[in-house]
MARBADREN-618964 format. One line per field, with one value per atom (N, C-alpha, C): residue number from 1; atom name; x, y, z. Coordinates in nm, 2 decimals. Example, Ala and Ser with C-alpha at 12.3 -4.5 7.8 and 13.67 -1.06 7.14 Angstrom:
gukol <- (1, 1, 1, 2, 2, 2)
zati <- (N, CA, C, N, CA, C)
c1 <- (1.32, 1.23, 1.32, 1.28, 1.37, 1.29)
c2 <- (-0.57, -0.45, -0.33, -0.22, -0.11, 0.00)
c3 <- (0.78, 0.78, 0.78, 0.71, 0.71, 0.79)
***
This chain:
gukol <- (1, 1, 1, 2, 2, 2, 3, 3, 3, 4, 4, 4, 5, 5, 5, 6, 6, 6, 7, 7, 7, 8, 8, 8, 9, 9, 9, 10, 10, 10, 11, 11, 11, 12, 12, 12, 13, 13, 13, 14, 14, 14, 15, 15, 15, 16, 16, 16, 17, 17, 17, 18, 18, 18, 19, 19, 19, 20, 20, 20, 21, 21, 21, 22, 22, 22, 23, 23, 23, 24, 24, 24, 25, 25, 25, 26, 26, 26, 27, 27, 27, 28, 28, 28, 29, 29, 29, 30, 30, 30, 31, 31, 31, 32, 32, 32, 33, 33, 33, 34, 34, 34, 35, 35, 35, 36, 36, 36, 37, 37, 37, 38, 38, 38, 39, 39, 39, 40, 40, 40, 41, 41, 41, 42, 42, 42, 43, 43, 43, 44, 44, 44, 45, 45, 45, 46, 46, 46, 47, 47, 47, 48, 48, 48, 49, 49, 49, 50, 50, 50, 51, 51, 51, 52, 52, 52, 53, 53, 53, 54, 54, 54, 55, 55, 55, 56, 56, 56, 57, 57, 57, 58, 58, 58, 59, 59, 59, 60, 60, 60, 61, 61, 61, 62, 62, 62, 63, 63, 63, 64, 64, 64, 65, 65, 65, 66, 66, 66, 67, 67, 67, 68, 68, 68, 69, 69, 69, 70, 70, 70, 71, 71, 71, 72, 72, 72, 73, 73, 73, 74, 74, 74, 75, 75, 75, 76, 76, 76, 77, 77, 77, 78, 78, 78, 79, 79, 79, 80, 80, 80, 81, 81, 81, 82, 82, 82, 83, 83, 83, 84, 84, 84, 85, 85, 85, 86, 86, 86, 87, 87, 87, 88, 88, 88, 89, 89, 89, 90, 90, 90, 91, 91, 91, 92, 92, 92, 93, 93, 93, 94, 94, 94, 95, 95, 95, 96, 96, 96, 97, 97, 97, 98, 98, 98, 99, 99, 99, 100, 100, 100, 101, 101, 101, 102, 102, 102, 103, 103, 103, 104, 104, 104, 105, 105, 105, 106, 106, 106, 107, 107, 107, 108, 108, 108, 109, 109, 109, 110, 110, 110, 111, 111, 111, 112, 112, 112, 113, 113, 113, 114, 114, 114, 115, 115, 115, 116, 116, 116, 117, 117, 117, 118, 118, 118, 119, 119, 119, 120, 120, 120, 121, 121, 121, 122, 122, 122, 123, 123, 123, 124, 124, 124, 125, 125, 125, 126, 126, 126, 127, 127, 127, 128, 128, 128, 129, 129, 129, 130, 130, 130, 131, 131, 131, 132, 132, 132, 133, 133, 133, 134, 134, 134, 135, 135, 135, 136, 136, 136, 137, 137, 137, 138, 138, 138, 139, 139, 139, 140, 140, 140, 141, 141, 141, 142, 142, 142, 143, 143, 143, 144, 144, 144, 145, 145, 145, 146, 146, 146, 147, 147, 147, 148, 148, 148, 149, 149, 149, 150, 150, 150, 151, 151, 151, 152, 152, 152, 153, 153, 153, 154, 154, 154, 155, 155, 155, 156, 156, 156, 157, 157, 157, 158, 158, 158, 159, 159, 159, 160, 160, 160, 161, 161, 161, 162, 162, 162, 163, 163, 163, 164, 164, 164, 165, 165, 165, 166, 166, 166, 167, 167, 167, 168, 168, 168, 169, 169, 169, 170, 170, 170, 171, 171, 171, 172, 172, 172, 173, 173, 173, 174, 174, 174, 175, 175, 175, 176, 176, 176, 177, 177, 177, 178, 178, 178, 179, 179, 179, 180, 180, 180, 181, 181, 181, 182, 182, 182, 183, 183, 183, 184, 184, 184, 185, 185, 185, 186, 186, 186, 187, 187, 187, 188, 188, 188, 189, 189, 189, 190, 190, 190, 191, 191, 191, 192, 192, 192, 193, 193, 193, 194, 194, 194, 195, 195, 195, 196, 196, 196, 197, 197, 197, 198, 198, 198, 199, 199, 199, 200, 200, 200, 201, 201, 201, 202, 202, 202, 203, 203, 203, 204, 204, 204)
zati <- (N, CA, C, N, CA, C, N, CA, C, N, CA, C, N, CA, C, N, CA, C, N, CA, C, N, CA, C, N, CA, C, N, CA, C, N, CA, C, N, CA, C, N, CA, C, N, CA, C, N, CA, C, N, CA, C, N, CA, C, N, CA, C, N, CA, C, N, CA, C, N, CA, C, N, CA, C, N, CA, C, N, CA, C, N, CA, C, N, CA, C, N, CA, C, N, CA, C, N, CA, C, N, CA, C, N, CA, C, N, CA, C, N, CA, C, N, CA, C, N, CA, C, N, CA, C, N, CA, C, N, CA, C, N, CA, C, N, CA, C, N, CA, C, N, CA, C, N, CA, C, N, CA, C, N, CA, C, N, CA, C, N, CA, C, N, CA, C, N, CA, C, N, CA, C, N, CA, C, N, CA, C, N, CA, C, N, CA, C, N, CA, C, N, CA, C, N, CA, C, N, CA, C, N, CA, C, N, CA, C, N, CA, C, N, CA, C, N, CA, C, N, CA, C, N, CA, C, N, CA, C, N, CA, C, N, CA, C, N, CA, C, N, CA, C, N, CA, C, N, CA, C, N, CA, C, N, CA, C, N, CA, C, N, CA, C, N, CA, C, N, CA, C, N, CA, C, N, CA, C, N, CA, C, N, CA, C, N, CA, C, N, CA, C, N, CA, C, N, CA, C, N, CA, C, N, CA, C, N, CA, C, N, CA, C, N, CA, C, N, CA, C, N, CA, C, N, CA, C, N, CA, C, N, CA, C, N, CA, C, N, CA, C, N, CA, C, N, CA, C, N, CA, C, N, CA, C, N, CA, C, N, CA, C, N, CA, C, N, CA, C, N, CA, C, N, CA, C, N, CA, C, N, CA, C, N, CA, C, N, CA, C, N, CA, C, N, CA, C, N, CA, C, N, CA, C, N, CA, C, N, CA, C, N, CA, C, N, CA, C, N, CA, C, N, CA, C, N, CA, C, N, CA, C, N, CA, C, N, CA, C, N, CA, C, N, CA, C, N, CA, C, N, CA, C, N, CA, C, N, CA, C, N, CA, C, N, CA, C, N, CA, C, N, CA, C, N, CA, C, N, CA, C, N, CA, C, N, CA, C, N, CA, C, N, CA, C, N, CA, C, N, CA, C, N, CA, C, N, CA, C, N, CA, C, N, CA, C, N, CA, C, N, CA, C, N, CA, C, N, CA, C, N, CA, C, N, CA, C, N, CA, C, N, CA, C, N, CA, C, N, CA, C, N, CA, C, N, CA, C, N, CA, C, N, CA, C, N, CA, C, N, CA, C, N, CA, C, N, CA, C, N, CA, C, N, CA, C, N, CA, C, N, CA, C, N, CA, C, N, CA, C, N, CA, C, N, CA, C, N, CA, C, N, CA, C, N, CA, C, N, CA, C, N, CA, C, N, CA, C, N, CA, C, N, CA, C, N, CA, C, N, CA, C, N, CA, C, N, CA, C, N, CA, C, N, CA, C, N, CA, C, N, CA, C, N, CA, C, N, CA, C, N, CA, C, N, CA, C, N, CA, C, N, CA, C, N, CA, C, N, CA, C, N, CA, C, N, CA, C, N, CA, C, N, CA, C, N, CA, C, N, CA, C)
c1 <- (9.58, 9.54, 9.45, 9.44, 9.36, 9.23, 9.18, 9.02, 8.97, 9.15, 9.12, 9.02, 8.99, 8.88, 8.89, 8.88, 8.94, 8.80, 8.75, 8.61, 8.62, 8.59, 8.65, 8.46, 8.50, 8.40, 8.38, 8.33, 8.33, 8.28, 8.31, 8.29, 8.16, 8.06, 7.91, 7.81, 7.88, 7.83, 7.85, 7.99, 8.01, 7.89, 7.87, 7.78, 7.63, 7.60, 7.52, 7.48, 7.57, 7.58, 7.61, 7.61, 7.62, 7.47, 7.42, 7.27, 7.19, 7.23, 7.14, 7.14, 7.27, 7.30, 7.20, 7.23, 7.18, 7.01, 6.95, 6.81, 6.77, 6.86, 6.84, 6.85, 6.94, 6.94, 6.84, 6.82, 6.71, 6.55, 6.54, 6.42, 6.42, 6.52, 6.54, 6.51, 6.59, 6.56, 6.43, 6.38, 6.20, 6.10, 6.16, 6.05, 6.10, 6.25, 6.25, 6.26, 6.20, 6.13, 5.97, 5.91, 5.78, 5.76, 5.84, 5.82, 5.87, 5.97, 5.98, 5.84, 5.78, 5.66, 5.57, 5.54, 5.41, 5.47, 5.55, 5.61, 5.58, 5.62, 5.58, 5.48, 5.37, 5.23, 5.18, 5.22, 5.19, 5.22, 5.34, 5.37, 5.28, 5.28, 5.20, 5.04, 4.96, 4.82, 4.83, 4.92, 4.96, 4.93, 5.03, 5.04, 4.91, 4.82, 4.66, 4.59, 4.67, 4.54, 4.57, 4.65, 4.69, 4.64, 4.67, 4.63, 4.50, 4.41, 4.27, 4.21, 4.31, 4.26, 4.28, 4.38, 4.41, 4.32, 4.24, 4.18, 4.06, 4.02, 3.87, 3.84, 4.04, 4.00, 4.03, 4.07, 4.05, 3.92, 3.88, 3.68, 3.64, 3.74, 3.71, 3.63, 3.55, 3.46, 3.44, 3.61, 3.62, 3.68, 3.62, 3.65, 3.71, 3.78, 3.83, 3.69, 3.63, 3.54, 3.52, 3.42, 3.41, 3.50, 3.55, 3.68, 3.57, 3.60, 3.55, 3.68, 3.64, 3.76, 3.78, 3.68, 3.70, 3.78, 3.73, 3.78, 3.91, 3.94, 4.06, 4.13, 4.13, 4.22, 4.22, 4.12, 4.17, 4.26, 4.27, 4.34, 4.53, 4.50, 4.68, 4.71, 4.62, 4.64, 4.69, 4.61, 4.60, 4.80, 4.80, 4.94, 5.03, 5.04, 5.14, 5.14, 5.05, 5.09, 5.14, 5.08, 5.16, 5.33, 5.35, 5.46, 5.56, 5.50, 5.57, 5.60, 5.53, 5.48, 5.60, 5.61, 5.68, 5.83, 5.85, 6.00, 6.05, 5.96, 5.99, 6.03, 5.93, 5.96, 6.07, 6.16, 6.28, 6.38, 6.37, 6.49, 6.46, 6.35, 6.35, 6.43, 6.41, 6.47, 6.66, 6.68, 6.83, 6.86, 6.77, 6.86, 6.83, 6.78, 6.72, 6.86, 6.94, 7.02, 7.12, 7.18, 7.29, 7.38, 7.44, 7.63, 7.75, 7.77, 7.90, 8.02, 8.08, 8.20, 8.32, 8.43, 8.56, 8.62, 8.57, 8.59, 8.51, 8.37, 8.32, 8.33, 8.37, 8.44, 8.56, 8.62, 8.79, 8.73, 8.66, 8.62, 8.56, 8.45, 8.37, 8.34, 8.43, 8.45, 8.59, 8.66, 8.82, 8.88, 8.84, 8.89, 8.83, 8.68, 8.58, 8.58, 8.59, 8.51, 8.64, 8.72, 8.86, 8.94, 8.94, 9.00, 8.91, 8.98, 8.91, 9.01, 8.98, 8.99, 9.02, 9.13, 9.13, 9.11, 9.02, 8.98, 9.00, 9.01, 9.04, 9.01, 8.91, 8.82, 8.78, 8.73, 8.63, 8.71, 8.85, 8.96, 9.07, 9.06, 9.12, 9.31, 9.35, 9.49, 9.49, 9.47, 9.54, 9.42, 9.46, 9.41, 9.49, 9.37, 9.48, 9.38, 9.42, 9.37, 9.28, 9.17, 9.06, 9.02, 9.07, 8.94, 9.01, 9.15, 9.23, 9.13, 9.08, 9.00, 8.86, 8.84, 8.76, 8.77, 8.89, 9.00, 9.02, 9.00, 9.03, 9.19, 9.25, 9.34, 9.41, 9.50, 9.51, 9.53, 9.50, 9.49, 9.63, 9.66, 9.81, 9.75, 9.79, 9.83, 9.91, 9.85, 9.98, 10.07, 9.98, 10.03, 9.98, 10.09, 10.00, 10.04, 10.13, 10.14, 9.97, 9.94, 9.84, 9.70, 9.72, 9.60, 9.61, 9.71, 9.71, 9.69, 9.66, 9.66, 9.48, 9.45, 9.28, 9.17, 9.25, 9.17, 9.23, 9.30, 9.38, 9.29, 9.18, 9.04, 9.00, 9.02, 8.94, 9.07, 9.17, 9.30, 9.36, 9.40, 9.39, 9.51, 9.62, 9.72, 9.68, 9.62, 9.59, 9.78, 9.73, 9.88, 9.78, 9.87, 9.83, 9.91, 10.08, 10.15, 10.23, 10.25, 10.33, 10.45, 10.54, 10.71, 10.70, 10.77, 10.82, 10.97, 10.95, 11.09, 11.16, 11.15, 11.20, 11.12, 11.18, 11.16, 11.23, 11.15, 11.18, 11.08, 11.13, 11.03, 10.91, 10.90, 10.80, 10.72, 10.79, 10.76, 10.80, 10.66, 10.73, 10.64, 10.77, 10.71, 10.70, 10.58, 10.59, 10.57, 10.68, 10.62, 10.51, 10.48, 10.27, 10.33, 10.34, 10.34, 10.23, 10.25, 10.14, 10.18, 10.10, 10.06, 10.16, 10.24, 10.37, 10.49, 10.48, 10.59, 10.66, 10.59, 10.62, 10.59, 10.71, 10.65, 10.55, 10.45, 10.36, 10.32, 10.36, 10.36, 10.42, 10.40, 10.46, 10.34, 10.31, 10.28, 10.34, 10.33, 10.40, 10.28, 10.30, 10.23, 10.34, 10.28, 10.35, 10.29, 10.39, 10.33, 10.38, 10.32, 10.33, 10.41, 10.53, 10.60, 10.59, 10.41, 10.35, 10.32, 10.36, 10.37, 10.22, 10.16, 10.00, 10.00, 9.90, 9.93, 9.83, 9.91, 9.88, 9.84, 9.91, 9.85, 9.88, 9.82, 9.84, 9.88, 9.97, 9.94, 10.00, 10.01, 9.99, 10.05, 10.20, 10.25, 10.30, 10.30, 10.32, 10.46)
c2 <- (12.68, 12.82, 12.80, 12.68, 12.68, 12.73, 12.68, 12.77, 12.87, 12.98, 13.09, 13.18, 13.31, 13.35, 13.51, 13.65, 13.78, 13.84, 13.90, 13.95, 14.06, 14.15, 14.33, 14.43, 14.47, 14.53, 14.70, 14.73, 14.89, 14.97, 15.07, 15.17, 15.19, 15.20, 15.16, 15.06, 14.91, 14.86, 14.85, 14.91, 14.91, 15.09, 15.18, 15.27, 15.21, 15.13, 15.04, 14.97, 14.94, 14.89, 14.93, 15.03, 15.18, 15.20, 15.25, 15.31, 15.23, 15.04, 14.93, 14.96, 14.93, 14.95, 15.07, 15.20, 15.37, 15.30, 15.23, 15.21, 15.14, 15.01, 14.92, 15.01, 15.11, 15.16, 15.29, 15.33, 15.40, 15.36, 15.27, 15.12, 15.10, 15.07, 14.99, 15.11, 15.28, 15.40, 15.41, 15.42, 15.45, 15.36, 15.23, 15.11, 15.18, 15.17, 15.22, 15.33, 15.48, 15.63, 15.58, 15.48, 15.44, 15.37, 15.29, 15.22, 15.32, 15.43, 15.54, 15.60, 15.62, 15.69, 15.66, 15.56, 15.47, 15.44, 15.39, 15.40, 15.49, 15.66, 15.73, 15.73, 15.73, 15.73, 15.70, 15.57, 15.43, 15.48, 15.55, 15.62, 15.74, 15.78, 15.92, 15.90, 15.83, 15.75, 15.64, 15.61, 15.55, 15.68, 15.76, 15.85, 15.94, 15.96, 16.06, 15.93, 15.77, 15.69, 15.68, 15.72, 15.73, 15.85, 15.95, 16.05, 16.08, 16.00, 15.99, 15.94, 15.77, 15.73, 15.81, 15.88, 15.95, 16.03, 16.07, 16.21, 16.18, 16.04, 15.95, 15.95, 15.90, 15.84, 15.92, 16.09, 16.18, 16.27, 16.18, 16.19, 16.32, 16.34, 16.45, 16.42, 16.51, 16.45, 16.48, 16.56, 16.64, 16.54, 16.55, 16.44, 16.56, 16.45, 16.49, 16.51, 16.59, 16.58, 16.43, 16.34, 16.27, 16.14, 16.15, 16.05, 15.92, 15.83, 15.72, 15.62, 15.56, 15.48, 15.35, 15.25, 15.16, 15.15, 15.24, 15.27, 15.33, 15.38, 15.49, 15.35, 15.25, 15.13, 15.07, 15.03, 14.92, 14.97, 15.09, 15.23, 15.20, 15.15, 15.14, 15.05, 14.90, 14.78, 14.76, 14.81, 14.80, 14.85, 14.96, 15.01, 14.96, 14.89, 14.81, 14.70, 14.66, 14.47, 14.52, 14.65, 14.73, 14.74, 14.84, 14.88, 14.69, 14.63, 14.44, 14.41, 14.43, 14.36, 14.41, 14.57, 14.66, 14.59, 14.61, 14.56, 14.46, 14.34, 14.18, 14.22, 14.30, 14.26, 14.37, 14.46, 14.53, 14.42, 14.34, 14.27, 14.15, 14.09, 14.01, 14.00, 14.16, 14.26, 14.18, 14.28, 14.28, 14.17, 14.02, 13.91, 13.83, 13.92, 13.87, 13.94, 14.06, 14.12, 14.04, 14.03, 13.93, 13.99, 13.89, 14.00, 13.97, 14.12, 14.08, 14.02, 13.94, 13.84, 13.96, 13.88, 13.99, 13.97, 13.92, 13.97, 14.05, 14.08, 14.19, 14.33, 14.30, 14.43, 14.51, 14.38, 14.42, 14.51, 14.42, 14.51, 14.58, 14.58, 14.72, 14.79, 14.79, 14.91, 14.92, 14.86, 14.93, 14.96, 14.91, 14.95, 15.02, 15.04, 15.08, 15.06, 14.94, 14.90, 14.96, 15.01, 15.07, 14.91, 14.80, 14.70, 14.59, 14.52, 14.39, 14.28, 14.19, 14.02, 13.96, 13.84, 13.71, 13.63, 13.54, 13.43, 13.27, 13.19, 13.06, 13.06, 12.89, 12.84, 12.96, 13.08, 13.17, 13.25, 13.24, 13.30, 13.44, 13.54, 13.65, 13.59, 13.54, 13.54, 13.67, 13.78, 13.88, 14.03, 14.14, 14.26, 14.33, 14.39, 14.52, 14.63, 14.74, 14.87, 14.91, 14.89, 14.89, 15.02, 15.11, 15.27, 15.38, 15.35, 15.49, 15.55, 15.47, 15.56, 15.64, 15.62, 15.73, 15.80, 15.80, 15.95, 15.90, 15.81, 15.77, 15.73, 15.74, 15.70, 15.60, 15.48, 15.40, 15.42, 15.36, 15.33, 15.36, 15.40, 15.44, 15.37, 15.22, 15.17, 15.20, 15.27, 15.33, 15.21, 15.05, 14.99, 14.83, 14.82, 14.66, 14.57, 14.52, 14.44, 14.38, 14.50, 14.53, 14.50, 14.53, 14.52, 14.38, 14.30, 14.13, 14.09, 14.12, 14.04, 14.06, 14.17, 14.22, 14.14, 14.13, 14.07, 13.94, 13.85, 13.76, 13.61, 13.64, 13.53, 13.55, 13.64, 13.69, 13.58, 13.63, 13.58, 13.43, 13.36, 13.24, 13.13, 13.20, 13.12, 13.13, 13.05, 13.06, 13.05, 13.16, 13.25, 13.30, 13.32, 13.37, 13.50, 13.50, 13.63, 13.68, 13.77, 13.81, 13.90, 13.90, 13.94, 13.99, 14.14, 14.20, 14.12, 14.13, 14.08, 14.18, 14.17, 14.27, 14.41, 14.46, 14.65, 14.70, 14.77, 14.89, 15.00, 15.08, 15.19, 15.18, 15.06, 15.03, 14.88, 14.80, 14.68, 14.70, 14.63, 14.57, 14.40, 14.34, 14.19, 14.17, 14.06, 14.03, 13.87, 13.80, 13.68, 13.60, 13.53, 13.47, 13.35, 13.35, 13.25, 13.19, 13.00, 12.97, 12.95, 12.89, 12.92, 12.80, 12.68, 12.65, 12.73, 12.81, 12.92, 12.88, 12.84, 12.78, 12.92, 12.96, 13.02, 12.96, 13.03, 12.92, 13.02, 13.11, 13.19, 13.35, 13.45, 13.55, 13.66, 13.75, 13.92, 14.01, 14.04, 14.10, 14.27, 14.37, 14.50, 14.58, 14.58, 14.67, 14.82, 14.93, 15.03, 15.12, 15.22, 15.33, 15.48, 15.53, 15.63, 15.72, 15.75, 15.79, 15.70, 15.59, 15.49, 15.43, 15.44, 15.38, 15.25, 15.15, 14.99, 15.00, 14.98, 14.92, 14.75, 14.68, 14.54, 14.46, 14.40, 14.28, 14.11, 14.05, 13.94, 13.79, 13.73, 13.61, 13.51, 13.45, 13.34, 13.27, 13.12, 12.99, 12.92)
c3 <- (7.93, 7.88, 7.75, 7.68, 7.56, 7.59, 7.76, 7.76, 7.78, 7.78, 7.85, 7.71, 7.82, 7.70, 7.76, 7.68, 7.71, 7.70, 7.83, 7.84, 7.86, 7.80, 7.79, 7.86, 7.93, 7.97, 7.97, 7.91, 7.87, 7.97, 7.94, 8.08, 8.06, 7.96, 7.97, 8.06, 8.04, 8.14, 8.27, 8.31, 8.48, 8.53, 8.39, 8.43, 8.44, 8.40, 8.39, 8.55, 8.57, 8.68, 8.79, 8.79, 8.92, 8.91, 8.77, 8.79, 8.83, 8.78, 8.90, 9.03, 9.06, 9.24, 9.27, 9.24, 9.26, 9.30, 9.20, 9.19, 9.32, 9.31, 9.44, 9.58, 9.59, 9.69, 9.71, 9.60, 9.67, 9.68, 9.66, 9.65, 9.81, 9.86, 9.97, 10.06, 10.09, 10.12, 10.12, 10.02, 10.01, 10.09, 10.11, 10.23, 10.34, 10.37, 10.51, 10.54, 10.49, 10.52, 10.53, 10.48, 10.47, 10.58, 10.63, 10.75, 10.85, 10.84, 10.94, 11.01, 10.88, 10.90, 10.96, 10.92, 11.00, 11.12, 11.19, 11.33, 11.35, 11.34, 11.41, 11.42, 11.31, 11.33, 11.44, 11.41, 11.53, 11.64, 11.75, 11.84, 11.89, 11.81, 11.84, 11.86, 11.78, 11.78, 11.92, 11.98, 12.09, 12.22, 12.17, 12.29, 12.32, 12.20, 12.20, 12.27, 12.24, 12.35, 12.43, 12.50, 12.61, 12.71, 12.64, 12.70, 12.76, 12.61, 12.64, 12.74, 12.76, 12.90, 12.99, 13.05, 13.18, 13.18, 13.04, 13.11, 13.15, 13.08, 13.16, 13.27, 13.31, 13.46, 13.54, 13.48, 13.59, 13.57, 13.52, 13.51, 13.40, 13.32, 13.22, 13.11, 13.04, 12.96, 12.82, 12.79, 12.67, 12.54, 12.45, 12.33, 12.21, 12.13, 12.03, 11.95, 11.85, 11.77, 11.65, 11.67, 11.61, 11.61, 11.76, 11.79, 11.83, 11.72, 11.81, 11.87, 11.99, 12.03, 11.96, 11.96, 11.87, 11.76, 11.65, 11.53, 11.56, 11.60, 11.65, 11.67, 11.78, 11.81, 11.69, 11.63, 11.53, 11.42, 11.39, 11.32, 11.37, 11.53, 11.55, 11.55, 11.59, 11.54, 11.37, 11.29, 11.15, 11.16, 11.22, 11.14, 11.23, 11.33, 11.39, 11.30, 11.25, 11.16, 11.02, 10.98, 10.88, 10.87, 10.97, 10.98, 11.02, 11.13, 11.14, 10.94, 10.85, 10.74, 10.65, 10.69, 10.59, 10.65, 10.77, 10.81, 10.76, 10.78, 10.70, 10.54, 10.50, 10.32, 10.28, 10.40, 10.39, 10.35, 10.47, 10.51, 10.47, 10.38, 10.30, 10.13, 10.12, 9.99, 10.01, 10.12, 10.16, 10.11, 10.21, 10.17, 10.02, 9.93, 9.82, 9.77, 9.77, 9.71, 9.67, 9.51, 9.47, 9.58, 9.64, 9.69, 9.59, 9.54, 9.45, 9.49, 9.37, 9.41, 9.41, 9.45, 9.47, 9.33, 9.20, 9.14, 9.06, 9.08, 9.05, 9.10, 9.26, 9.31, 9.26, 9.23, 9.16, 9.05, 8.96, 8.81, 8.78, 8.90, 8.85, 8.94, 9.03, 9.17, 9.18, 9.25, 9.23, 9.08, 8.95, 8.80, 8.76, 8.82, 8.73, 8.59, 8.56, 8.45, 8.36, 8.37, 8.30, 8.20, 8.26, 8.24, 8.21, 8.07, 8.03, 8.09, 8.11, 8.18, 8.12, 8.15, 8.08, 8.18, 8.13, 8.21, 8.15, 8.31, 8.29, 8.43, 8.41, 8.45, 8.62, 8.55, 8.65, 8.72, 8.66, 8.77, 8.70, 8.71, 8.61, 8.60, 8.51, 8.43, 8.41, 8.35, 8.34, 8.31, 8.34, 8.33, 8.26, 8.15, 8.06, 8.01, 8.03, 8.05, 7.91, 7.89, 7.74, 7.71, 7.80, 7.75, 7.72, 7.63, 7.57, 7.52, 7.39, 7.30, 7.38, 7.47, 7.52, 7.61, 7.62, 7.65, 7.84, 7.90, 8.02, 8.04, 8.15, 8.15, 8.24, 8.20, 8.35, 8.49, 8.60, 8.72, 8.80, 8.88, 8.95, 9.07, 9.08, 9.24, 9.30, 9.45, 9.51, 9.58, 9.65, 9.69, 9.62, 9.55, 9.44, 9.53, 9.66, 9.71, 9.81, 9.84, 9.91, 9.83, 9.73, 9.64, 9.60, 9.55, 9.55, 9.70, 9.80, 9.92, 9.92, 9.89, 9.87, 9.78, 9.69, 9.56, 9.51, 9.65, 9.59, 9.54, 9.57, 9.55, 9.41, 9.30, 9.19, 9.12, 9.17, 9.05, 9.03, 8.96, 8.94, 9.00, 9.02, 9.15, 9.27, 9.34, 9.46, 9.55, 9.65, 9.73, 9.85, 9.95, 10.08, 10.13, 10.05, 10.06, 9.93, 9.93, 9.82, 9.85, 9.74, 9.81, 9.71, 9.68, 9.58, 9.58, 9.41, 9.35, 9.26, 9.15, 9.08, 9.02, 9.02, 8.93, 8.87, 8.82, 8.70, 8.68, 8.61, 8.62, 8.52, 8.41, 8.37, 8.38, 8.50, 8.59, 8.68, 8.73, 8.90, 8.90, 9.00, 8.97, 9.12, 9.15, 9.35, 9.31, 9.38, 9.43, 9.48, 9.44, 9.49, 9.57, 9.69, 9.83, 9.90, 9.85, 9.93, 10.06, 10.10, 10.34, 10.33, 10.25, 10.30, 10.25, 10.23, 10.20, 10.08, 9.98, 9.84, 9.75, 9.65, 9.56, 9.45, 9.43, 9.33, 9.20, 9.19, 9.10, 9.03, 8.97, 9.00, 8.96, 8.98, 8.93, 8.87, 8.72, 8.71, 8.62, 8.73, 8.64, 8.56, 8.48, 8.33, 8.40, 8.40, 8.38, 8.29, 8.27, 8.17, 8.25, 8.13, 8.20, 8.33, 8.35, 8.51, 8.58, 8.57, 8.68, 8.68, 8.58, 8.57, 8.55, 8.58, 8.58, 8.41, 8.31, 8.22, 8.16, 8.25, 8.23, 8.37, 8.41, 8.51, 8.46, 8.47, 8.45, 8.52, 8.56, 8.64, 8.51, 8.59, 8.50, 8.67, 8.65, 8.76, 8.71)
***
């Protein structure tokens, strides 16, 4: 524990980091309505050349005003290697996107950013509720067994199941079971009179 270290995150930067994501996604929205578009184009400039042939070869002789065909083809060529170009650098984006770890999800999507961390070596030892003073209030797990089986990768005893053990109406503690059916640690949430999880913490 001497390396552990308490990294408190304020509900500013998990807003912070909603308005990232918000950006990324509508970035990514805006290539693919742009590449919607040009497809259609590309369909439709397909379907007027088409039509044009049939009416050739049923020997008609009426033209669009100032339609040249050449130019007109290399016009749906151009937006077919367009619209190929636009798709690549979508799904080049996507796989450029960091993917958040399960303990960034833990913290700044299921807590929202409500709870600061202790850490040792990269792995959360304990969670405790940082944002009274700006009037927020703790988290009510309706199912913490469930929620350690979800996020059991973020936390630092590595377990496969957990057993509730003891309660109270301001604890509850679950057993941490590894895959040989070993207890290897415990959970215990503190909560507050409405049953809100005030602290998390993890002792082996």
């Amino acid at each position: 524990m001497g390396n552990a270290k308490v990294i408190e995150f304020p509900k500013e930067k998990s807003l912070r980091k909603r308005l990232q994501d918000k950006a990324q996604e509508q970035k990514a929205a805006l290539i693919l309505s742009i590449a919607s578009i040009l497809l259609m184009t590309v369909f439709v400039n397909q379907w007027l050349v088409d039509n044009d042939h049939h009416s050739l070869a049923a020997g008609g002789t009426r033209n669009v005003a100032s339609f040249e065909p050449a130019v007109f083809a290399r016009d749906v060529k151009w937006e077919h290697e367009l619209a190929k170009r636009l798709n690549g650098e979508t799904a080049f984006a996507a796989n450029l996107a960091e993917r958040p770890t399960v303990r960034d999800e833990l913290v700044f999507g299921y807590l929202e950013g409500k709870y600061g961390m202790k850490l040792a070596k990269g792995r959360i030892q304990s969670l405790e509720f940082i944002d009274a003073q700006a009037g927020e209030q703790p988290m009510a797990i309706k199912d913490e067994a469930q929620f350690l089986k979800k996020y059991a990768d973020a936390f630092g005893v590595q377990y496969s199941e957990v057993s509730a053990t003891e309660s109270s109406n301001l604890e509850h503690v679950f057993n941490l079971i590894d895959s040989s059916k070993t207890i290897v640690g415990q959970a215990h949430f503190s909560l507050d009179d409405q049953g809100r999880v005030q602290s998390l913490r993890f002792t082996q």
